[in-house]
Phi, psi and omega in degrees: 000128169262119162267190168302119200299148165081006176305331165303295180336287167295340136305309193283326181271348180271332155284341164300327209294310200293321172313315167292334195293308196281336172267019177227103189327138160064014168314154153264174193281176170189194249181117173210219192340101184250131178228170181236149164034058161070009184219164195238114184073032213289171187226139194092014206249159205252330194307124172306307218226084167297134178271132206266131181231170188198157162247158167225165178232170166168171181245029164278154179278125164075031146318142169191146228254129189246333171198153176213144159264117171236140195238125144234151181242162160283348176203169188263002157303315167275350169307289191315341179256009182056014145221194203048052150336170176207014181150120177217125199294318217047192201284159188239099162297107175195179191233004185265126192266352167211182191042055156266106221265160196263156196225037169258215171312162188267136181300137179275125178314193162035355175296124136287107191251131194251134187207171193173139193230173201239194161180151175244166193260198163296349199251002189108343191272163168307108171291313200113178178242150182290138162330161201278157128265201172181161193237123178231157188271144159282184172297080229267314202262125134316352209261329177294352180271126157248346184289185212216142189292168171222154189212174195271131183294327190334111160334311167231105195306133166295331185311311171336282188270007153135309181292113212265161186253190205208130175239182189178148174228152191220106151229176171237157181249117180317331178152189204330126185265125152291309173188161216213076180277119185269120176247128188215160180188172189196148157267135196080192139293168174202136149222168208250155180225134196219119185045020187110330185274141185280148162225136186095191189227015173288145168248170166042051150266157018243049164086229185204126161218213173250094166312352181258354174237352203195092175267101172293145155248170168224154203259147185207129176292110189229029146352289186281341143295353200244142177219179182294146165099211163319135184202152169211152179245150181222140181218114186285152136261108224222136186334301194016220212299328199291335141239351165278169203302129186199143208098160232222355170295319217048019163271172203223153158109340200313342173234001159188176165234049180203126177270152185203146176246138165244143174215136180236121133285135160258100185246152183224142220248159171318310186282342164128314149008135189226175177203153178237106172274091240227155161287121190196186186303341181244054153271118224239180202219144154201210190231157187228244188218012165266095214267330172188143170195135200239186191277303184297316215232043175058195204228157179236105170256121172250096169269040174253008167258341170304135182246114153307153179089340219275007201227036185206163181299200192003043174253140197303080192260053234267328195283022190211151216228162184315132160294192170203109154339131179229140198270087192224150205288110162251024170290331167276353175309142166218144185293136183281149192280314196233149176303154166265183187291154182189168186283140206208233209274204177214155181207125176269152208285161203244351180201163188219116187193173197251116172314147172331320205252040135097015171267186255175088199227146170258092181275127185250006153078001187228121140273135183217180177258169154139227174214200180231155180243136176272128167246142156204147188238134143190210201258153198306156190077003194269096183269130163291104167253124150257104170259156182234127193240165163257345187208175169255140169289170168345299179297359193095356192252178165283118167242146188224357165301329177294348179283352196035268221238339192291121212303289181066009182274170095266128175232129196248120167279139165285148182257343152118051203206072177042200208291116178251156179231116180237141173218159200265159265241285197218048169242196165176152172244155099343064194220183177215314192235164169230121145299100211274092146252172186072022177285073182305164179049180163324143157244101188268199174273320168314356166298299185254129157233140144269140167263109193280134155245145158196158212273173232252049181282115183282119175342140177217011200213136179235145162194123202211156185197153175304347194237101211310340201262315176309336194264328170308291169304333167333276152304357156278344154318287201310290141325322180287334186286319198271316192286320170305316201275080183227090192077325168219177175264073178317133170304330174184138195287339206254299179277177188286103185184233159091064208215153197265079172273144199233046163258317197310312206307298194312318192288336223237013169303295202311319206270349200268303174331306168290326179308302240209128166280100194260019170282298204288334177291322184292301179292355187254319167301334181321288169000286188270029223231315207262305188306307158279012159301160191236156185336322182306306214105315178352117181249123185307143158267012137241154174213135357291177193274093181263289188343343191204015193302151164335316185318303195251150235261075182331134213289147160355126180123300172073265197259321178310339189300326197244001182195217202051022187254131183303124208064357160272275171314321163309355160326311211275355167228010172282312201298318185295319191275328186275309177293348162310287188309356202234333204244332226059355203287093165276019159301328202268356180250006164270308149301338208244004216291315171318308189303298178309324222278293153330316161270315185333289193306344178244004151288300175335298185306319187277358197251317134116198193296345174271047198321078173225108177284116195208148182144291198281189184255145201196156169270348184065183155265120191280127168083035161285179210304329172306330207297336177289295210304301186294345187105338205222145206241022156285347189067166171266064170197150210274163217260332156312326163296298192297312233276300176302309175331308166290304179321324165308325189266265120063273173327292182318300185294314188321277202351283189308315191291330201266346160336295166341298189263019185092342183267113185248359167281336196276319161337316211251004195263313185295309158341303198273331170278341167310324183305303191262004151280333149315289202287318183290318189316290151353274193309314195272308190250065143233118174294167165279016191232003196114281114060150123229159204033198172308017186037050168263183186268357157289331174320301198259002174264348179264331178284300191271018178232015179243343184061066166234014185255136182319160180307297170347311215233346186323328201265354190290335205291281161005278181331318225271308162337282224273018177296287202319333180257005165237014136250004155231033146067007170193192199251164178252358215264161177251255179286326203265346190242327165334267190319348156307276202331324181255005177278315203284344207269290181299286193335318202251031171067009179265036151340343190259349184249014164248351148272352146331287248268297208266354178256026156295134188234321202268137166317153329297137159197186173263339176264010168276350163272357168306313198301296179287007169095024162277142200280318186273170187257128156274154163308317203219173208289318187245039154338286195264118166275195232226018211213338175087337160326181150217173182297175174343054203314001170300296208229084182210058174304146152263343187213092165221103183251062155300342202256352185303336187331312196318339171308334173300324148317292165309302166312322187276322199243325149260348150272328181089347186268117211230129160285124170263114165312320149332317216205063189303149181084342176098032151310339194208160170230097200280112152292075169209075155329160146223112219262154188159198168083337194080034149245145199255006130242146172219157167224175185196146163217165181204125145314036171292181190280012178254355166118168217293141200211119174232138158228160192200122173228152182187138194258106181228109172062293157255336171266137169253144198254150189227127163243152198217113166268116168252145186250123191327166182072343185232169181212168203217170171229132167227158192254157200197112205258149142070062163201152161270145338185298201270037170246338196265141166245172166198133212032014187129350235221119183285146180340293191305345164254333203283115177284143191130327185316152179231303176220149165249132174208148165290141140222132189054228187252026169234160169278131170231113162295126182242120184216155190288201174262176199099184187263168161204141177256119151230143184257153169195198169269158201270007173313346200269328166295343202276342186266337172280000000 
């Protein structure tokens, strides 16, 4: 699937443009950023009954959508004239503005559909109808594929040892081209060449899913590629997850040993006439000048090996041999759910020097993914070795032990013909620094750029403080995200592992939401997430699954051997359920609602009539603070407390989801086994004094933020929690217990011991790898030690971003900005900072889906001032703590006047504001700082 380039970019900017818009007296309202399935304008897509979405702006207070009429068509002469419809809504009363699913006639493959919706506000008036968009359908049907996979005619294939093979075609075209489609998928990778030209800006297609149940292709317009007469297609193949080394194992093969291409061109000629240009027998095969390139261990390029010309017409392939049809399944193909991956930012090198032990090292000042693009001139035969690290040891040199087995290199040979330029196929590193040899002539900054890859989620987050290392940690947040989410949500980018672990995803859903729109990236992993459960309900403990592929012999153990771990597998109902809350989306809890369904019912099995799970193999919370000293990378809190706990949390969400969706016998079947997982929870880990378990702080932070400890003892529970974190002055938790810790600290009124927590700079904390110059989020709290050592070098990622989970904390509680579960997508808005920590400003924005939601607070002299951006269509509550009604102004102005104002109420000792869309400033006194 291609989309319009640079669609994050641009989504991002119609929502800054419409924001200014909502800050400017007297705009008029309107109708905009319109997307299908979360993307603007996409091409290719499989969804029967795609859901349409939309914003409106204006700068007025208390905008809001009262009906909307949606029209589509085939072409936009008949949108714009309102006839020959293909689906008219008519007026709809409602006020809901995105995930409106299209309800017409059943969608046609390769149809282009065109659309535009009108909207009235509450009071009734005429919006207008919006500019126009679109949509186009993919290859709906395996029976619409005619092409045949084909694979390289060589005898003994080279690919087999690391060189990928190179296909090509020559046809011809009758004559003027009207429009023109490529649908291409591949075993392995591929990239495509059309006349010479690369075509589309996707890297690493067609990505990674569980290829034996769910393969993508992707659709690319290449009109504008075509020309009358002679034409050619060239197609590189390259190993990437599908045969190549992948896993910590060093096995290969997991889902085939053979690379294969499917490729369909559709051309539809002017006079109306169509033609099909097909992956088939007349195609031809050879070897190229990518002598081998693997996922870990980079790529070997010889460009004394390149045949100009070879992906363009008339080139002489009189030396290549047949291809050969090969026998492989297109029932699983699918259109993709998420943008794909692409080149995102460039970074010049920020220093050039030589480490003690005499290498030639480049600090790009970011660790990130992606590769580096080399410019270089010298004489032919002349090899470029690049290795790639995330840090330096004590000493100053290039370290490379935490990568274990993985390589990271590249080496580029030259063919000698002035400045050449390369970046590499079907790989990625992991880095910071790169090792340069072999470098004929000066090596300058202009030599090397890094390239960010990632996959192609448009930025959804602002977030700025009074305190540079908190602004710091952000961005390493931030980055840990960009460098992990490359198709799937990889545990870490660098060493041989880069595997879709779905306990990191789960802690770390809430906060990727906020950064990012990550709903189509989540719904297209949900998928294989539901593809790969095992017979049990069991969920593998990556996904996809290489740990347990067919390929390989399951471990002792069988199926438990390879999933089933408590807070890992709940990937399959946290995950679903954070995009509800973030997105509005049931689709995703429809889709995915068997799969949820399915592990509850095997966490049951496993936990038997006393429903207490106790027993299995579980990661615990992994990699806490104990875990060096003890030895052991389980964490100290017994893996049986999480393990019922999470069964508890699981139970809790099915309940609610099948509510959602209408199911009220599985609502009220789950309702009453939630009831008695409490109730065993209670009995087994909770004292009569409060205490749960071993009274670590993963203990009371997973019981009360899961709400299993009685109403009764909650706040003793609490207490106990925040004694613990203010008599050792720092936090104890690994993976499972992190993404809590400072929620449950605020929800039971200790805010004060969690900007402890969080403005801790000596180990453990999050700012002690700030501290230590880190760009990412660590594997582990000490990664780097205080001593300048390092931790394990088995298992010692620099960019893992499970503990970035804290962002979620940040975003709610020193930004303010809270998702109402009553109202999902930010249809409502919880506003309630708490301002404290010794920060004297926070600002926070968020890109939902009604459009831009900013808060900004600052103790400007005796007042602390808070402005709150709502975005038309949403409405907000906002809390203003521990002041009265009759202390707060808003805009200059007492509450109670101020228009936009909906309601003011006392709760306790806070102010609750009830307000419409628009901006509002309110002041109050800075006494409020003093209890945080």
């Amino acid at each position: 699937m291609r989309y319009v380039k640079n669609a994050a970019a641009s989504f991002l900017m119609l929502a800054w443009s419409a924001m200014g818009l909502a800050q400017t007296a007297g705009g008029p309202a309107g109708v905009d950023a319109l997307r299908v399935e979360y993307l603007e304008n996409p091409l290719g897509i499989g969804e029967l009954h795609p859901r349409l979405s939309w914003q409106l702006h204006s700068s007025a207070r208390g905008v809001a959508q009262g009906a909307y009429q949606i029209r589509v068509a085939r072409d936009e002469a008949s949108l714009r004239a309102g006839k020959d419809l293909v689906w008219d809504s008519g007026k709809v009363a409602s006020s809901q503005s995105i995930q409106q699913s299209y309800a017409g006639p059943a969608l046609q493959s390769r149809q282009r559909y065109f659309w535009q919706v009108k909207v009235w506000d509450a009071q009734g008036a005429d919006l207008g109808w919006s500019d126009a968009a679109h949509w186009e359908m993919g290859l709906l049907s395996p029976a619409e594929w005619s092409a045949n996979w084909i694979a390289s005619g060589i005898a003994s294939d080279p690919s087999v040892t690391g060189q990928p093979p190179v296909l090509r075609r020559d046809f011809k075209l009758k004559g003027p081209v009207q429009s023109a489609r490529l649908y291409a998928t591949a075993h392995g990778m591929y990239e495509l060449f059309l006349n010479g030209a690369r075509v589309g800006d996707a890297v690493l297609a067609p990505g990674w899913t569980s290829y034996n149940h769910r393969l993508q292709y992707f659709t690319y317009d290449v009109t504008d590629r075509l020309k009358g007469g002679a034409n050619a297609i060239g197609v590189y193949l390259g190993n990437g997850w599908y045969r190549g080394v992948v896993g910590f194992t060093g096995s290969r093969n997991h889902y085939g040993d053979q690379l294969a291409l499917l490729l369909q061109l559709e051309v539809v000629y002017q006079d109306g006439s169509r033609e099909i240009i097909a992956s088939d027998d007349a195609w031809k095969s050879s070897t190229g000048p990518i002598l081998m390139s693997e996922i870990y261990d980079g790529e070997t390029y010889d460009a004394r090996l390149e045949r100009s010309g070879w992906s363009a017409a008339g080139f002489d392939a009189h030396d290549w041999v047949a291809v050969k049809r090969v026998t492989a399944s297109k029932d699983v193909l699918v259109a993709p759910q998420s943008p794909p991956m692409r080149r995102h930012e460039e970074f010049s090198p920020k220093k050039i020097f030589k480490t003690p032990a005499g290498d030639t090292v480049i600090d790009f000042g970011q660790n990130l993914v992606g590769w580096v693009r080399l410019k270089v001139s010298g004489a032919a035969g002349s090899t470029v070795t690049l290795r790639h690290a995330e840090v330096l040891d004590k000493g100053g040199n290039f370290y490379t032990d935490n990568l274990r087995t993985a390589q990271q290199s590249i080496r580029y040979t030259l063919k000698g013909s002035g400045v050449e330029t390369y970046e590499p196929h079907f790989t990625f590193q992991g880095f910071r620094y790169v090792a340069v040899s072999g470098f004929p002539g000066k090596l300058t900054p202009a030599s090397l750029t890094a390239v960010a890859i990632y996959t192609d989620m448009a930025p959804t987050a602002e977030f700025a403080t009074s305190k540079p290392l908190i602004n710091q940690l952000e961005h390493n947040i931030q980055w840990g995200q960009k460098g992990n989410f490359l198709d799937v949500p990889t545990d870490c980018p660098q060493r041989d592992e880069r595997l879709g672990w779905t306990g990191d995803a789960q802690v770390f859903s809430p906060t990727a939401a906020f950064n990012m729109d990550v709903a189509a990236f989540f719904t297209k992993w949900m998928k294989d997430v539901a593809a790969d459960q095992m017979a049990s309900g069991s969920v593998p403990f990556v996904v996809p699954d290489v740990l347990s592929s067919p390929s390989r012999p399951a471990p002792a153990g069988g199926e438990r051997g390879t999933g089933g771990a408590a807070g890992w597998a709940d990937a399959a109902t946290i995950i679903p359920w954070n995009m509800y809350l973030a997105y509005g989306d049931t689709r995703i809890l429809e889709a995915q609602y068997s799969s949820m369904q399915r592990w509850v019912d095997y966490e049951q099995s496993r936990a038997g009539a006393d429903d207490i799970w106790k027993g299995d193999f579980h990661f615990g919370d992994w990699l806490d603070f104990f875990s060096t000293a003890k030895n052991t990378r389980f964490g100290s809190t017994s893996t049986d407390l999480i393990a019922t706990a999470y069964f508890a949390r699981s139970t809790d969400i099915l309940q609610r989801a099948a509510k959602i969706l209408g199911k009220d016998q599985d609502a009220a079947r789950y309702a009453e086994s939630l009831g008695k997982i409490k109730t065993a929870f209670q009995k087994q880990f909770v004292a009569a004094d409060g205490t749960v378990g071993e009274g670590t702080q993963t203990a009371y932070v997973l019981a009360l933020d899961f709400d299993l400890v009685p109403a009764a003892l909650q706040a003793a529970a609490a207490g106990k929690l925040a004694q613990d974190v203010r008599e050792r002055g720092h936090l104890t938790t690994g993976f499972l217990g992190t993404p809590h810790l400072l929620t449950v600290l605020s929800r039971f009124g200790f805010t004060k011991e969690a900007y402890l927590l969080l403005n801790r700079e000596e180990f453990p904390s999050w700012l002690y790898p700030v501290k230590q110059g880190a760009t990412t989020i660590w594997e582990r709290w000490d990664g780097l030690k205080p001593d300048g050592s390092f931790e394990n070098k088995d298992m010692n990622s620099f960019n893992h971003y499970a503990y970035g989970a804290v962002g979620d904390w940040m975003y709610q509680v020193l930004g303010g900005i809270n998702i109402d579960p009553a109202a999902p997508g930010y249809k409502h808005v919880l506003i309630q900072p708490q301002p404290g920590g010794g920060f004297t400003h926070a600002s926070a924005s968020h890109i939902s889906p009604y459009g831009r939601i900013a808060t900004s607070w600052k103790v400007n002299g005796r007042n602390l001032e808070l402005e709150v951006v709502i975005p038309a269509n949403s409405s907000a509550t906002v809390r203003l703590p521990r002041i009265a009604p009759s202390a707060v102004t808003e805009s200059g102005h007492t509450l109670a006047s101020g228009s936009g104002i909906m309601a003011v109420t006392a709760q306790g000792a806070d102010t609750l504001v009830e307000i419409g869309s628009g901006r509002y400033v309110f002041s109050y006194p800075t006494d409020v700082l003093h209890a945080g």
